[in-house]
N, CA, C and O atoms as a DFTB+ gen file, in Angstrom:
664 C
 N C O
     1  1     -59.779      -9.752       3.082
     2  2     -59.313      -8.394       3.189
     3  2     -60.202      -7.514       2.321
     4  3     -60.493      -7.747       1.148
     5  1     -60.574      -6.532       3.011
     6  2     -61.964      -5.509       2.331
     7  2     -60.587      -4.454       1.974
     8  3     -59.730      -4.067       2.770
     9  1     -60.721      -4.123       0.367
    10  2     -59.905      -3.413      -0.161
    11  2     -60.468      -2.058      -0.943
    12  3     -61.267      -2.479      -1.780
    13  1     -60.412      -1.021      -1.000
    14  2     -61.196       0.273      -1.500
    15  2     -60.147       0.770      -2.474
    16  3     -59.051       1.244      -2.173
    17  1     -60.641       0.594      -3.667
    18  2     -59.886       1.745      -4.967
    19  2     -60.264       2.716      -5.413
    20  3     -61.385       2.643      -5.917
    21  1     -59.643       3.911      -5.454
    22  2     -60.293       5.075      -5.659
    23  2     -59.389       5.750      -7.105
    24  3     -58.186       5.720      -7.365
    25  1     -60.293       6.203      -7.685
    26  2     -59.852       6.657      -8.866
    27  2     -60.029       7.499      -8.791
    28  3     -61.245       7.691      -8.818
    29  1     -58.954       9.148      -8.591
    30  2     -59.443      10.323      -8.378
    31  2     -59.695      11.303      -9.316
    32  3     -58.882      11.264     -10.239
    33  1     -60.817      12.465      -9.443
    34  2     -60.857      13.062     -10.341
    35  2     -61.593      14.179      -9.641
    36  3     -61.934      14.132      -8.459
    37  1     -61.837      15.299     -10.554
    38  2     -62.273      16.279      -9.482
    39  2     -64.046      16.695     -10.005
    40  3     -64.989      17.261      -9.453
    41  1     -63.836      16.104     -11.248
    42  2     -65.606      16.057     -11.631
    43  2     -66.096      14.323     -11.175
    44  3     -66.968      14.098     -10.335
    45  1     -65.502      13.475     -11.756
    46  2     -65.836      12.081     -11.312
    47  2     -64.817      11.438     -10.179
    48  3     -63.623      11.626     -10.410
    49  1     -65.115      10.781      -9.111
    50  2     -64.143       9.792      -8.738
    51  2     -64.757       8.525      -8.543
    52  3     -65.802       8.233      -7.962
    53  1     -63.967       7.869      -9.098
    54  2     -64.758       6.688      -9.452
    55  2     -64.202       5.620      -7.927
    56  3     -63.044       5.746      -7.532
    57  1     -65.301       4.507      -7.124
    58  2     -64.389       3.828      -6.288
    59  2     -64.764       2.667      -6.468
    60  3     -65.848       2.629      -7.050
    61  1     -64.059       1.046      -6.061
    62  2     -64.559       0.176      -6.008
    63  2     -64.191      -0.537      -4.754
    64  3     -63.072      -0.443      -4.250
    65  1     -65.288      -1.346      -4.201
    66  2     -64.597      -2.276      -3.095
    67  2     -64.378      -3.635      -3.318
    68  3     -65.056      -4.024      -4.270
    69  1     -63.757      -4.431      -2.855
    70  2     -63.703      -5.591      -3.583
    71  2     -63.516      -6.521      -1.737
    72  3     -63.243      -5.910      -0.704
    73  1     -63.724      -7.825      -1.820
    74  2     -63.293      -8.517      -0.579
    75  2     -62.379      -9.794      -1.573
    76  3     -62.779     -10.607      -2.407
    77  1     -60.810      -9.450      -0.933
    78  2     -60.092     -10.922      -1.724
    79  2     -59.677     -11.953      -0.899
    80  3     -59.150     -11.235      -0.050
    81  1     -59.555     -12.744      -0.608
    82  2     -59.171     -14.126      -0.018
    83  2     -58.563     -14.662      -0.539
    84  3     -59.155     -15.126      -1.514
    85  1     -57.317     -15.013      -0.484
    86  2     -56.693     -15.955      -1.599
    87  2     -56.287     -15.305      -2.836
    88  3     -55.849     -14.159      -2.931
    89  1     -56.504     -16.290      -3.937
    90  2     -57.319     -16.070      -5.024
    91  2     -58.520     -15.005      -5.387
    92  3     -58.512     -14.046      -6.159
    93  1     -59.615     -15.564      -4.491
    94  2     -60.607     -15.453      -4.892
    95  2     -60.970     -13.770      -4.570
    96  3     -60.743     -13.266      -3.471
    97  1     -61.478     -13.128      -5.550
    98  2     -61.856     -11.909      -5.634
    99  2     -63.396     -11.200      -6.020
   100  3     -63.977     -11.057      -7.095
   101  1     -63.758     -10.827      -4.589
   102  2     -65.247     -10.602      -5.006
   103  2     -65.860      -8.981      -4.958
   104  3     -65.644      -8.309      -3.949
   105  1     -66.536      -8.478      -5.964
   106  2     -66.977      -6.982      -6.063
   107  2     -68.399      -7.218      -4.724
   108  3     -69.163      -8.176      -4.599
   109  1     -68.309      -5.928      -3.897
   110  2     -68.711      -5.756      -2.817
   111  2     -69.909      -4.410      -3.812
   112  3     -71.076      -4.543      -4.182
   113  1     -69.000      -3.287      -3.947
   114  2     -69.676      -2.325      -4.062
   115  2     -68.683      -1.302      -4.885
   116  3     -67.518      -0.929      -4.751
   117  1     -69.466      -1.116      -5.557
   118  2     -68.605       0.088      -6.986
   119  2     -69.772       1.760      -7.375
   120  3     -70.988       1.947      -7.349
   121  1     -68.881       2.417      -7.615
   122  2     -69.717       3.811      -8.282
   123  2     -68.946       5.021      -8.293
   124  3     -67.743       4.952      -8.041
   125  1     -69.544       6.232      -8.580
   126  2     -68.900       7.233      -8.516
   127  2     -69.237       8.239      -7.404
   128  3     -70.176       8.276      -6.609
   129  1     -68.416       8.864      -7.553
   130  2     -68.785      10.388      -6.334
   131  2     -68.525      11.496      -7.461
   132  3     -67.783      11.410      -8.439
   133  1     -69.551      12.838      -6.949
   134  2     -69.629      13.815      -8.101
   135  2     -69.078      14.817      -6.765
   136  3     -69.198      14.753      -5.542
   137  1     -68.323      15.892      -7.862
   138  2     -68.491      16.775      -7.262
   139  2     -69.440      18.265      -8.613
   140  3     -69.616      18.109      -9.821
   141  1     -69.727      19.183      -7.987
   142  2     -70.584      20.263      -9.224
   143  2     -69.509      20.825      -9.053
   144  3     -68.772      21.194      -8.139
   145  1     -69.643      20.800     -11.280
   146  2     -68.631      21.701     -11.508
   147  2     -68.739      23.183     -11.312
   148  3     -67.745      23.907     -11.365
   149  1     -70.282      23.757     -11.023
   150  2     -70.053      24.681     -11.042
   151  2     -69.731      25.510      -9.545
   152  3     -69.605      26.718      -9.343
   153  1     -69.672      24.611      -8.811
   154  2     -69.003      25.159      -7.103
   155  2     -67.557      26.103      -7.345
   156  3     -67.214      26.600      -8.418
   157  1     -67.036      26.169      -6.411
   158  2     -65.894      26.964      -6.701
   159  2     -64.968      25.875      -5.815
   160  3     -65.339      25.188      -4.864
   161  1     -63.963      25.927      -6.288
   162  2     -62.627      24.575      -5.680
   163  2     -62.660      24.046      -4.483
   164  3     -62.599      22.825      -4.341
   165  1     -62.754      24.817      -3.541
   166  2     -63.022      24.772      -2.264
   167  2     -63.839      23.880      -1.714
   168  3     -63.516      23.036      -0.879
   169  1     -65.301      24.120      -2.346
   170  2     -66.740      23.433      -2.394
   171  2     -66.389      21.643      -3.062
   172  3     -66.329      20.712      -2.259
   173  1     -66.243      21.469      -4.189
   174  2     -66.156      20.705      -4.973
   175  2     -64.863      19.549      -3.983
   176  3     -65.017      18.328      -3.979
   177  1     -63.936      20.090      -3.395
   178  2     -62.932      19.528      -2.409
   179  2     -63.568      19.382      -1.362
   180  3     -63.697      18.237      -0.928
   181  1     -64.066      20.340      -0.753
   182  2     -64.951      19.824       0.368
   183  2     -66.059      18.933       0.332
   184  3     -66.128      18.307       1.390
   185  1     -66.743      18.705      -0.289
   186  2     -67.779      17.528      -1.175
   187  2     -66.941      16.490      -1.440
   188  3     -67.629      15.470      -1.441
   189  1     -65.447      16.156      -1.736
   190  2     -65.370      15.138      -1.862
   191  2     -64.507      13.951      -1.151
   192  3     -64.160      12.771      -1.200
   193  1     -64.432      15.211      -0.442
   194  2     -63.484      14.859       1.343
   195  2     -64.763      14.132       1.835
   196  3     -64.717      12.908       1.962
   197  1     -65.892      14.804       2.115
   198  2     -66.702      13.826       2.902
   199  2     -67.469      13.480       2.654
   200  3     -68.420      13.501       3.436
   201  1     -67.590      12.873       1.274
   202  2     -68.296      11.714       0.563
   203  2     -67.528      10.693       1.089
   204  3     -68.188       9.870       1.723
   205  1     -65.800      10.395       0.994
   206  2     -64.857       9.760       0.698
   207  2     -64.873       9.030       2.530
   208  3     -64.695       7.875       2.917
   209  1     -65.136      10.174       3.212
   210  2     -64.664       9.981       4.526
   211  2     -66.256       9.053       4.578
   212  3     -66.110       7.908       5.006
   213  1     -67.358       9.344       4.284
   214  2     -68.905       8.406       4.805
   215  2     -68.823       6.953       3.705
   216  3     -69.474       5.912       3.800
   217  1     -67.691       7.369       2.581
   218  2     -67.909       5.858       1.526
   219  2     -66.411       5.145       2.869
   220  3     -66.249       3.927       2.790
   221  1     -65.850       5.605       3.515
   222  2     -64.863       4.493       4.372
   223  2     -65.412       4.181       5.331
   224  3     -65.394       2.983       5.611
   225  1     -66.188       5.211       6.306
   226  2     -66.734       4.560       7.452
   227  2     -68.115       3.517       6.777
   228  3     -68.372       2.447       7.329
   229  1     -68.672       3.851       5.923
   230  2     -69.982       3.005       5.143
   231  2     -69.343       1.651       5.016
   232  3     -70.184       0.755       5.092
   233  1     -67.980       1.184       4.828
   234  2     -67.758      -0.048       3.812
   235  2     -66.252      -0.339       5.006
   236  3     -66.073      -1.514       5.326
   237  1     -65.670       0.290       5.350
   238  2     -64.786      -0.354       6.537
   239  2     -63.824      -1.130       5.563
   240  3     -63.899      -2.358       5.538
   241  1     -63.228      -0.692       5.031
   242  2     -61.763      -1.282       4.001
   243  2     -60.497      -1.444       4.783
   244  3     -60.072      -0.334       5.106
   245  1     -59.771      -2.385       5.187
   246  2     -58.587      -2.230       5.144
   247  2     -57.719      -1.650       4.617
   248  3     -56.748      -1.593       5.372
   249  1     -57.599      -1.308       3.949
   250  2     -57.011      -0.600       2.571
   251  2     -57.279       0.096       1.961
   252  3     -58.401      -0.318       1.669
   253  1     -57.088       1.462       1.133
   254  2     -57.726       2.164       0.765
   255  2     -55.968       2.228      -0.986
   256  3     -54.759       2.457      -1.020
   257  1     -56.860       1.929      -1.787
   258  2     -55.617       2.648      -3.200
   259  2     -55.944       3.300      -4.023
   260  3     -56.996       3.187      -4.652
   261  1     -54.672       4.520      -4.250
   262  2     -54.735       4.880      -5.054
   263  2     -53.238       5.043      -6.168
   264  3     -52.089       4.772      -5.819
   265  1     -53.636       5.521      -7.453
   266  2     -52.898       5.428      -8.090
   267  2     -52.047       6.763      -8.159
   268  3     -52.541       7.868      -8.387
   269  1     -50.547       6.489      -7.906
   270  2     -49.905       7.757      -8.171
   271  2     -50.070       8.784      -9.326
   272  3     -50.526       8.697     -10.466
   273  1     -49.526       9.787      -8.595
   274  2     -50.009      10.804      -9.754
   275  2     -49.085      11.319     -10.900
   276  3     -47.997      11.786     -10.561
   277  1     -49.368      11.287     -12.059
   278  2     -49.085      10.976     -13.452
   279  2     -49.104      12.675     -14.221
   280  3     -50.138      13.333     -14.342
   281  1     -47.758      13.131     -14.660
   282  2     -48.483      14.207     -15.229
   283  2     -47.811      14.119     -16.883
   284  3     -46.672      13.777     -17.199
   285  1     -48.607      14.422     -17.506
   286  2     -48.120      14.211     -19.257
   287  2     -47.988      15.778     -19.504
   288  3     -48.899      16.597     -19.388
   289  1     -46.795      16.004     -19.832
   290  2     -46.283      17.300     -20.112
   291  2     -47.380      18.100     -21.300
   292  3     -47.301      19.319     -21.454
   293  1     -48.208      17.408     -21.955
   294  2     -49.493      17.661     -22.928
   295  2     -50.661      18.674     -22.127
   296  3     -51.216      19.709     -22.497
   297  1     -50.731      18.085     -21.199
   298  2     -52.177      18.138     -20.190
   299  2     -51.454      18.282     -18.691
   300  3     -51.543      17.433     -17.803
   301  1     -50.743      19.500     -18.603
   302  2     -50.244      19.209     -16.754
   303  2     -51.436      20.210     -16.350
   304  3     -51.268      20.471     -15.159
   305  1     -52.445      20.805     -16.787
   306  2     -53.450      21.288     -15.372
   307  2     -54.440      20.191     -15.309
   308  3     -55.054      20.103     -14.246
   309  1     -54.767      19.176     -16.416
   310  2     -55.515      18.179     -16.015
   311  2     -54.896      16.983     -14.668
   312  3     -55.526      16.179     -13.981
   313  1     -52.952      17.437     -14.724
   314  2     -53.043      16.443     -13.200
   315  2     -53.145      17.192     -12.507
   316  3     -53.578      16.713     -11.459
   317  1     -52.895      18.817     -12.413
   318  2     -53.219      19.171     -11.234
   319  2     -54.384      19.789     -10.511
   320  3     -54.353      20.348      -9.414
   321  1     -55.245      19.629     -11.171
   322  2     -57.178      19.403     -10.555
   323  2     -57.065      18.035     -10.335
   324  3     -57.636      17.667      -9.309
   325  1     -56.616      17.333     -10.853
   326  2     -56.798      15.580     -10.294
   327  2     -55.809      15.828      -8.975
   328  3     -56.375      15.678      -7.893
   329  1     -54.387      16.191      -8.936
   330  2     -54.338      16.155      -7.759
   331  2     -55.100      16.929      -6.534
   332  3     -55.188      16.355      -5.449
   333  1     -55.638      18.209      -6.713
   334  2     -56.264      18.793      -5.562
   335  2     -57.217      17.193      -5.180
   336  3     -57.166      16.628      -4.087
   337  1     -58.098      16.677      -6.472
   338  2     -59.252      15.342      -5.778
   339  2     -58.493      14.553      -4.640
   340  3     -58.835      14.457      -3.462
   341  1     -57.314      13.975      -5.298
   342  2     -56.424      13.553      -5.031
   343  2     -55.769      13.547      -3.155
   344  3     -55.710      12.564      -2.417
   345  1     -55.405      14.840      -2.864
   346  2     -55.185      15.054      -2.156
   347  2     -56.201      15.498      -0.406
   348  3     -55.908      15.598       0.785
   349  1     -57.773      15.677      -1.491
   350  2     -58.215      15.443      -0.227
   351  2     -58.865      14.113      -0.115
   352  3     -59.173      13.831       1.043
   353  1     -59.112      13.351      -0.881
   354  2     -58.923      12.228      -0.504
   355  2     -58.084      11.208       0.590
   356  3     -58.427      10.427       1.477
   357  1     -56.831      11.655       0.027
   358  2     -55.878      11.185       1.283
   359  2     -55.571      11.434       2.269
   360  3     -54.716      10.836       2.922
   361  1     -56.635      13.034       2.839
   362  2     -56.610      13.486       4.199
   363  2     -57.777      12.570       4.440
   364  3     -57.418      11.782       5.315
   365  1     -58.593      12.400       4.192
   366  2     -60.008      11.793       4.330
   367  2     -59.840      10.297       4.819
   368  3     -60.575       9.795       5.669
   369  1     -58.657       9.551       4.108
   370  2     -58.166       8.386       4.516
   371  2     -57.323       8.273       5.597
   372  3     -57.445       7.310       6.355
   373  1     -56.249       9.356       5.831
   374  2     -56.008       9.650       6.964
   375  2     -56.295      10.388       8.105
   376  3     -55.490      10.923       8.867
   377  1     -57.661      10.374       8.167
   378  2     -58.287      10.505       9.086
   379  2     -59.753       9.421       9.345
   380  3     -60.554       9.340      10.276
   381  1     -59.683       9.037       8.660
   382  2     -60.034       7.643       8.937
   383  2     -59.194       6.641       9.642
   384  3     -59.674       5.781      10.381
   385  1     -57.765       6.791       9.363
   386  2     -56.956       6.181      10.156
   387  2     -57.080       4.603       8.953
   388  3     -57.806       3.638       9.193
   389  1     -56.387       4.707       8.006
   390  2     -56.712       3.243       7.222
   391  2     -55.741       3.286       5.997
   392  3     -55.565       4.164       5.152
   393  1     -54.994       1.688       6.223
   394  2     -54.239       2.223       5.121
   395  2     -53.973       2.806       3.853
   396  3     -54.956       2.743       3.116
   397  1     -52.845       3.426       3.281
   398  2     -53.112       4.069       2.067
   399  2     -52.097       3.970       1.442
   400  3     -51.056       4.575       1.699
   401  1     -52.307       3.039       0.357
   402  2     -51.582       2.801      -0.464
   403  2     -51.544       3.413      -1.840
   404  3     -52.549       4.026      -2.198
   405  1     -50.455       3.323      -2.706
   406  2     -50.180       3.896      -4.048
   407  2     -49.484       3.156      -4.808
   408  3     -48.702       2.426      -4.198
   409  1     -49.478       3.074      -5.907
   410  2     -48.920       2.239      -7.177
   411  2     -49.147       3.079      -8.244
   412  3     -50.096       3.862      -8.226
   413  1     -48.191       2.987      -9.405
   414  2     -47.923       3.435     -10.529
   415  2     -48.576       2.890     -11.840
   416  3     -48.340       1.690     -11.975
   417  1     -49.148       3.299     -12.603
   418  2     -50.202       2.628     -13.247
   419  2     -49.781       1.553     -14.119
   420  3     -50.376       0.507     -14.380
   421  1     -48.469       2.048     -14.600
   422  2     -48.009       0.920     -15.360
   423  2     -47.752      -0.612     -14.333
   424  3     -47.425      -1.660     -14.890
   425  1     -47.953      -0.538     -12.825
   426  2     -47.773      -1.551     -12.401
   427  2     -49.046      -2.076     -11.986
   428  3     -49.227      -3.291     -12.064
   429  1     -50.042      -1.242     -11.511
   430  2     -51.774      -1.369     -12.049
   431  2     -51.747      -2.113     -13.317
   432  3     -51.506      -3.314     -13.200
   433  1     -51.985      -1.558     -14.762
   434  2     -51.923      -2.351     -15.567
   435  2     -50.844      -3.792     -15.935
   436  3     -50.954      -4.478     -16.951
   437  1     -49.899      -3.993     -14.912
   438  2     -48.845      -4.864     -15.441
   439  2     -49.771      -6.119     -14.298
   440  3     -49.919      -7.278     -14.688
   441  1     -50.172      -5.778     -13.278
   442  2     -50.646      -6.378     -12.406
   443  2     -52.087      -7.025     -13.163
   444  3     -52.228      -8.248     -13.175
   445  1     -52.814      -6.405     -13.594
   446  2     -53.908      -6.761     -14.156
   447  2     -54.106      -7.963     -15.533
   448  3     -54.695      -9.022     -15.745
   449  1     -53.007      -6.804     -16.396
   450  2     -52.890      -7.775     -17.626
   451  2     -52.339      -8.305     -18.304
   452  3     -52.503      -8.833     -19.404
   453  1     -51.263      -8.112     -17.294
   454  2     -49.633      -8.849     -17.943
   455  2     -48.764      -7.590     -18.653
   456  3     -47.543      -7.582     -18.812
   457  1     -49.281      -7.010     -18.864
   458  2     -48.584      -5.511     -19.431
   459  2     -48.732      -4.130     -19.304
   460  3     -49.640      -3.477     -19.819
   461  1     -47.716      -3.638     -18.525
   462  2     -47.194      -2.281     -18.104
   463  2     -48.024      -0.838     -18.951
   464  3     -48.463       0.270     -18.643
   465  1     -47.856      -1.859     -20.386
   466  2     -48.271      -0.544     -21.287
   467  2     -50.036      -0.913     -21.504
   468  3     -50.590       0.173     -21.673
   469  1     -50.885      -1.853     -21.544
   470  2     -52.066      -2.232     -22.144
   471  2     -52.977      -1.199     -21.991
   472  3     -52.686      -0.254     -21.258
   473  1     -53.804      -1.231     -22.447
   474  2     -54.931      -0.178     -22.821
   475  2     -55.584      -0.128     -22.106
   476  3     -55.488      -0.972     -21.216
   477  1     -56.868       1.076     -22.014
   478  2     -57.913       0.939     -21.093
   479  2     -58.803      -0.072     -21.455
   480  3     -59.104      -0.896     -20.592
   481  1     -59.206      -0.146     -22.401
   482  2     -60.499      -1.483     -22.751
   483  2     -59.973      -2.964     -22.735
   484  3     -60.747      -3.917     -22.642
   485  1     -58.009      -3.160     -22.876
   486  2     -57.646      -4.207     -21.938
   487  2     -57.915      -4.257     -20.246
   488  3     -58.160      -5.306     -19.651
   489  1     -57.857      -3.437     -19.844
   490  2     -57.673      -3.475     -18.489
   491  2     -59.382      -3.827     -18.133
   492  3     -59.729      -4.710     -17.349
   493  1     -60.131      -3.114     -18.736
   494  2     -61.559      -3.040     -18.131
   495  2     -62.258      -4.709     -19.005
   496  3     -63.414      -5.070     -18.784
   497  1     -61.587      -5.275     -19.673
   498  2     -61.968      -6.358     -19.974
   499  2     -61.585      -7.597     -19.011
   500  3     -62.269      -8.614     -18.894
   501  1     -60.317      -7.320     -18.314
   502  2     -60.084      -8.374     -18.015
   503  2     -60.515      -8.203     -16.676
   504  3     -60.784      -9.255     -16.096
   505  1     -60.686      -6.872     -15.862
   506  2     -61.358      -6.449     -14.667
   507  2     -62.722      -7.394     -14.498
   508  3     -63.122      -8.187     -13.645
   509  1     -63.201      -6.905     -15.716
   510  2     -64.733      -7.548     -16.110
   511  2     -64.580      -9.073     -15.741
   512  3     -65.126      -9.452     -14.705
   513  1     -64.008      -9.813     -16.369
   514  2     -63.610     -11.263     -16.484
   515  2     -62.540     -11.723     -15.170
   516  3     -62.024     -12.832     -15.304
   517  1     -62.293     -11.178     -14.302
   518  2     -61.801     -11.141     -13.197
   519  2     -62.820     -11.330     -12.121
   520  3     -62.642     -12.290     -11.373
   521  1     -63.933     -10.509     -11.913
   522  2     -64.896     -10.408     -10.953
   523  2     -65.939     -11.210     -11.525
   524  3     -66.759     -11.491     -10.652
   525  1     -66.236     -11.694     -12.656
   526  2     -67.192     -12.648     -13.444
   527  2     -68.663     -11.762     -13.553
   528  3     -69.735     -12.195     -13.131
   529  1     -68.499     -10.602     -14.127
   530  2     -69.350      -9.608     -14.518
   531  2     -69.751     -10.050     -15.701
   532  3     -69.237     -11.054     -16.194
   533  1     -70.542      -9.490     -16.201
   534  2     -71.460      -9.708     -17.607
   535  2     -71.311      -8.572     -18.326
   536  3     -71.490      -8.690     -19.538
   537  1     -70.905      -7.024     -17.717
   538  2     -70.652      -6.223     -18.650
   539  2     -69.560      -5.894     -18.147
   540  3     -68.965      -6.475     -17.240
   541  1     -69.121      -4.567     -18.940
   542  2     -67.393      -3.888     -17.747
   543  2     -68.493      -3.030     -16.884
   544  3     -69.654      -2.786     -17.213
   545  1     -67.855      -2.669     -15.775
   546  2     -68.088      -1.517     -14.816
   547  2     -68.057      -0.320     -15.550
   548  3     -67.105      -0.137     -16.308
   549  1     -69.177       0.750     -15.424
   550  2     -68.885       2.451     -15.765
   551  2     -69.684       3.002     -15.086
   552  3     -70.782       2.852     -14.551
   553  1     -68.762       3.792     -15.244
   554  2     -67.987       4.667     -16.160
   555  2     -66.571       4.239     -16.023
   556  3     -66.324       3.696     -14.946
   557  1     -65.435       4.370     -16.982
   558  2     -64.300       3.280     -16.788
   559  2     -63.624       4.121     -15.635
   560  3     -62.414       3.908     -15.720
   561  1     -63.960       5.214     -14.320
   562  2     -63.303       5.323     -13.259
   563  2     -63.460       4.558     -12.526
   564  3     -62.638       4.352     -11.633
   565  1     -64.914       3.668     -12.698
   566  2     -65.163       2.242     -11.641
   567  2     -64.374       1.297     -12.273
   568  3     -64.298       0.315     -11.534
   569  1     -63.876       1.170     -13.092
   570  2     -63.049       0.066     -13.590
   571  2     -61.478       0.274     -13.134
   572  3     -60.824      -0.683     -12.719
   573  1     -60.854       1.765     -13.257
   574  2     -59.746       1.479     -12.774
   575  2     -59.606       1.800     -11.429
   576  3     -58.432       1.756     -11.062
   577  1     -60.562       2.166     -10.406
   578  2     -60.865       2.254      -9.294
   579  2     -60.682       0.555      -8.926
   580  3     -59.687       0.115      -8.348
   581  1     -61.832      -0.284      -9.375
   582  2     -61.239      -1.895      -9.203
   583  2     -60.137      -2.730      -9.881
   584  3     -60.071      -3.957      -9.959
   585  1     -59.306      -1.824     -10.342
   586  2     -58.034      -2.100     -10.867
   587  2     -56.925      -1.945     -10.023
   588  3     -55.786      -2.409      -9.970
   589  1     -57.693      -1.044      -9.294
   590  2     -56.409      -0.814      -8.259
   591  2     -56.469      -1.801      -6.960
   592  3     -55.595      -2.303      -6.254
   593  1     -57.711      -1.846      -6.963
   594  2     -58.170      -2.554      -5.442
   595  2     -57.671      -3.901      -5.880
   596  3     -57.102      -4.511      -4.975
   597  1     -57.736      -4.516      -7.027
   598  2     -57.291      -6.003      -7.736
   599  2     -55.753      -6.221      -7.506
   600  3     -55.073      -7.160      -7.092
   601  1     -55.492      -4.905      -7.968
   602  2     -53.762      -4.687      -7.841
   603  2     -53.488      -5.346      -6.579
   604  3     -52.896      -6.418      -6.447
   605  1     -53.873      -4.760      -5.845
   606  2     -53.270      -4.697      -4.195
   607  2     -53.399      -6.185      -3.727
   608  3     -52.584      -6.955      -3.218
   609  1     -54.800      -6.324      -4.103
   610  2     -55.377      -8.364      -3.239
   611  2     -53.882      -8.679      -4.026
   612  3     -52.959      -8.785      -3.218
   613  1     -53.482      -8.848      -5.483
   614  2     -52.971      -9.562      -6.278
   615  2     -51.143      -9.175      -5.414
   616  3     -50.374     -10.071      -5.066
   617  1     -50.956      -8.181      -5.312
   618  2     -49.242      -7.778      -4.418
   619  2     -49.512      -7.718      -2.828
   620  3     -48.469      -7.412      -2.249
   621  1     -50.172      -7.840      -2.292
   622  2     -50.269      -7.849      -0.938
   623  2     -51.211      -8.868      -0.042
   624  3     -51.052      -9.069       1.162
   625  1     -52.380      -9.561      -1.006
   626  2     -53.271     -10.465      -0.328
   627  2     -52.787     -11.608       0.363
   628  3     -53.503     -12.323       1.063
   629  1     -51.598     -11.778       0.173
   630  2     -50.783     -13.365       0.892
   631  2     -50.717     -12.530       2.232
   632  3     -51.413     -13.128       3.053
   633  1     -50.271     -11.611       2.683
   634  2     -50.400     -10.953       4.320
   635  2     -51.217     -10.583       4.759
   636  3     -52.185      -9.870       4.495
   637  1     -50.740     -11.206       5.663
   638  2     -51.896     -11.489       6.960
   639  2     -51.852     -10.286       8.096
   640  3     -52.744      -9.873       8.838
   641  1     -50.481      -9.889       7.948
   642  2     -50.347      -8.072       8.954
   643  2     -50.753      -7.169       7.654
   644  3     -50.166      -7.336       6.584
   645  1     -51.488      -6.485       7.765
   646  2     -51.168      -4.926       6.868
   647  2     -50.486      -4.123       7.455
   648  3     -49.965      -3.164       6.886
   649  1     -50.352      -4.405       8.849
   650  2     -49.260      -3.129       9.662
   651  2     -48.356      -2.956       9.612
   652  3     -47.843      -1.867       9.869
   653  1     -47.657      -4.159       9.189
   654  2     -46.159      -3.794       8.784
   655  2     -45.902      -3.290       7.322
   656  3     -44.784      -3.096       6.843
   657  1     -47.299      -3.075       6.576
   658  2     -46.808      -1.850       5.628
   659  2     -46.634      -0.850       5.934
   660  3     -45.687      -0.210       5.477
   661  1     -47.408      -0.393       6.740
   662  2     -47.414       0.788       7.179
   663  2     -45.933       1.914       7.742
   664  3     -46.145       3.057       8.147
C-alpha cells in the first residue's frame, strides 16, 4: 500500500511517501513544497493546490494523511494559515479522487512511540530508526509528514479494501 503524508503549512509542507506491506515499511520519496511568502494568499494556495495535485498524480498513493487540525489558544492565527494550506490540500486530494485520511497527533505520536504526549526529536528518532535511515529526515515537516504515513500502514495496513473506509 503506497501511503502519502502531508504535513501542512503555508510556508513549508512537508510530504512523505512510504510503501508498507505487512510489517515492513519502506521510504519511497520525501521533501517539501514551498510556497513565496511574499505572494499574496491566494497565490501561495494556489501554488500549493497544484504542487500537491502533480506530487499525487507523480507517486499514485492510496492514501493520502493528514493530521487534524490543532489550535493552541497561544498561537490561533498560526492554525489558521495552516489551515487555509490545509484545506487546499484536501481539495487537491479530492480531486484526485484518493483517500483522505486524518488522525490526531497525539494518536500520530502514540502510534509511533508508544506515547500520546512524546516529543518531536522522539518521534523523528524513532521515524529515523523505523525506515533504517542514517540521519532523521528535514526539515522535521518530512518527518512528521512520514509520521503520519507510518501511522496509517501501522492502523490500517492489515486491509486489504481501503474502500470500506471510505
Amino acid at each position: 500500500m503506497r501511503i502519502l503524508g502531508i504535513d501542512p503549512g503555508l510556508g513549508i509542507t512537508g510530504y512523505g511517501l512510504i510503501d508498507a506491506c505487512g510489517n515492513n515499511v519502506k521510504l519511497m520519496e520525501a521533501g517539501i513544497i514551498r510556497s513565496n511568502a511574499k505572494d499574496k494568499m491566494e497565490k501561495r494556495l494556489a501554488s500549493i493546490y497544484k504542487k500537491v495535485m502533480n506530487l499525487i498524480k507523480d507517486t499514485l498513493p492510496e492514501a493520502v494523511v493528514l493530521e487534524e487540525l490543532y489550535s493552541h489558544y497561544k498561537h490561533p492565527k498560526t492554525s489558521i494559515l495552516m489551515a487555509h494550506a490545509r484545506g487546499a490540500i484536501c481539495l487537491a486530494v479530492e480531486h484526485q479522487d484518493v483517500l483522505l485520511v486524518n488522525y490526531p497527533t497525539t494518536k500520530i505520536k502514540k502510534a509511533i512511540t508508544g506515547r500520546g504526549r512524546a516529543s518531536k526529536e522522539q518521534v523523528q528518532r524513532t521515524v529515523t530508526s523505523l525506515l533504517g535511515l542514517k540521519n532523521p529526515p528535514e526539515p522535521v515537516d518530512v518527518t512528521d509528514a512520514l509520521a503520519l504515513a507510518i501511522t496509517h500502514a501501522n492502523i490500517w495496513g492489515h486491509r486489504n479494501d481501503l474502500q470500506n473506509y471510505r
